[in-house]
C-alpha positions in Angstrom: -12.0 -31.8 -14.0 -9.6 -31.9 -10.8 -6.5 -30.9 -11.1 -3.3 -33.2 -11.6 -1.8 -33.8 -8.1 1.5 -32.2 -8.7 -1.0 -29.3 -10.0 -2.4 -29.6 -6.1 1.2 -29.8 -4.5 2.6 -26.6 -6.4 -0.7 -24.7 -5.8 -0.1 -25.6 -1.9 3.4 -25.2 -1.9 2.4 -21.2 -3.2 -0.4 -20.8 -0.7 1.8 -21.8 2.2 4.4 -19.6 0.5 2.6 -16.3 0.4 1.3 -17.5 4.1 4.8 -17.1 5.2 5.7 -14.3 3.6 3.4 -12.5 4.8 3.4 -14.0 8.5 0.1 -14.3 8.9 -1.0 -16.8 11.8 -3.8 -17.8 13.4 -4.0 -20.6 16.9 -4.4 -23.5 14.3 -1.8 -22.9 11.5 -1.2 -20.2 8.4 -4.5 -18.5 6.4 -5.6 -20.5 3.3 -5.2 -18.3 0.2 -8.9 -17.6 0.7 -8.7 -16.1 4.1 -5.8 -13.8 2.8 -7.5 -12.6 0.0 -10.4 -11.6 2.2 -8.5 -9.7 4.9 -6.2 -7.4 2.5 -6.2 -3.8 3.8 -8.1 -0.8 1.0 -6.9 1.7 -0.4 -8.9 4.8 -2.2 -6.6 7.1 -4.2 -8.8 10.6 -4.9 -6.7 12.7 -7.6 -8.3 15.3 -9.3 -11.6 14.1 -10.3 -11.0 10.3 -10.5 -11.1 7.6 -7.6 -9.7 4.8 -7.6 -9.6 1.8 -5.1 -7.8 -1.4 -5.0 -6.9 -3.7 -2.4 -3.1 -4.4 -1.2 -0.9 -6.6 0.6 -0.1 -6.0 4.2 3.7 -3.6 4.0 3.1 -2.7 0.6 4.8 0.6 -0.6 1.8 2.7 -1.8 3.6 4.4 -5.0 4.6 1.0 -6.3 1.0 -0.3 -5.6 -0.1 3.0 -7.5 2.4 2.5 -10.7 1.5 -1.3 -11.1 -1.9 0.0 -11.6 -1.1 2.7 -14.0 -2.3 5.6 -11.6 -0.9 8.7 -12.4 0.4 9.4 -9.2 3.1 11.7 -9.5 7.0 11.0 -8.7 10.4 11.5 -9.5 12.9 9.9 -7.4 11.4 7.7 -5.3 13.4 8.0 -2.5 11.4 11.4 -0.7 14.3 13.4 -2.2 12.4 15.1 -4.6 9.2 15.5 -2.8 7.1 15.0 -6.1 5.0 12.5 -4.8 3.4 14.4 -1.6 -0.2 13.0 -1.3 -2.8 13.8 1.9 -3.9 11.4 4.4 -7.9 11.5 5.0 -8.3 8.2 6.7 -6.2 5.8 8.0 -2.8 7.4 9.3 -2.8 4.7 11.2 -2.9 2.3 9.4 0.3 3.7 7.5 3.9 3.1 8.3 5.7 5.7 10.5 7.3 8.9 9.2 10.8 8.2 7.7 13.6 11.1 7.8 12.7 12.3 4.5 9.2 13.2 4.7 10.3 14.6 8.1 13.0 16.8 6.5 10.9 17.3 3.0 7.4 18.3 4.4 7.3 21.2 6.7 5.4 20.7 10.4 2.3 22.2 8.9 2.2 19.7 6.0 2.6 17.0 8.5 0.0 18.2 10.9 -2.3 18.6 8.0 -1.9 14.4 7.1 1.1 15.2 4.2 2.8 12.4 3.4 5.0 10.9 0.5 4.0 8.2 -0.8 7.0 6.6 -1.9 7.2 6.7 2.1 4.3 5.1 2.5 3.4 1.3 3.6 0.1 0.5 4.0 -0.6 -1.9 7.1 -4.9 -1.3 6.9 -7.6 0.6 4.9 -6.8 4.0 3.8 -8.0 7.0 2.3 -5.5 9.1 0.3 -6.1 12.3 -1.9 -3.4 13.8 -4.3 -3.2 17.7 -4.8 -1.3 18.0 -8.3 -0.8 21.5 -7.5 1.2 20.9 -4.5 2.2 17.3 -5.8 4.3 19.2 -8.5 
């Protein structure tokens, strides 16, 4: 059964929509919602002995991707304040946003050196690889 045409307009109107938003271009005009779905950057969260992968929208804010998904990432404030939510980069730093002021301030140069980051910091821009530490997470 095809769909009403004010069914097809809105359903457009939404593609074009999440097009823009995201500012994807390519020489001829915006991604179709197909295109976007297939380029969406990875993300694998290892904490303790569970994995778990999902895919994301370029810029999204890794702890808020987490929550949504009930992982049981660990947090607080969610401003890097607290540093609850200190998580290890294994792949992919740079595919990650740069280092804000907190995580500069919160996680000492060794941490750093080591891939520490916090992932209410974090915006993923590519495919990643992330594990958590609860020890150190706490």
């Amino acid at each position: 059964m095809e769909p009403e045409p004010e069914q097809q307009r809105i359903g457009y109107q939404i593609d074009r929509a999440i097009a823009v938003c995201h500012h994807r271009t390519r020489g001829d005009g915006f991604l179709s919602w197909e295109e976007e779905l297939e380029e969406l950057p990875r993300v694998k969260i290892e904490l303790a002995d569970q994995s778990y992968e999902f895919e994301v929208y370029d810029g999204a804010n890794l702890l808020l991707e987490a929550a949504s998904r009930s992982i049981p990432l660990p947090f607080q404030c969610t401003t890097g304040r607290c540093g609850t939510c200190r998580v290890h980069v294994q792949e992919g730093m740079e595919n990650l946003s740069d280092y804000t002021d907190s995580e500069l301030y919160r996680l000492g140069d060794e941490e750093l050196v080591q891939g520490g980051r916090l992932a209410c910091q974090l915006f993923v821009y590519g495919d990643v690889r992330i594990s958590v530490n609860s020890e150190k997470s706490e």
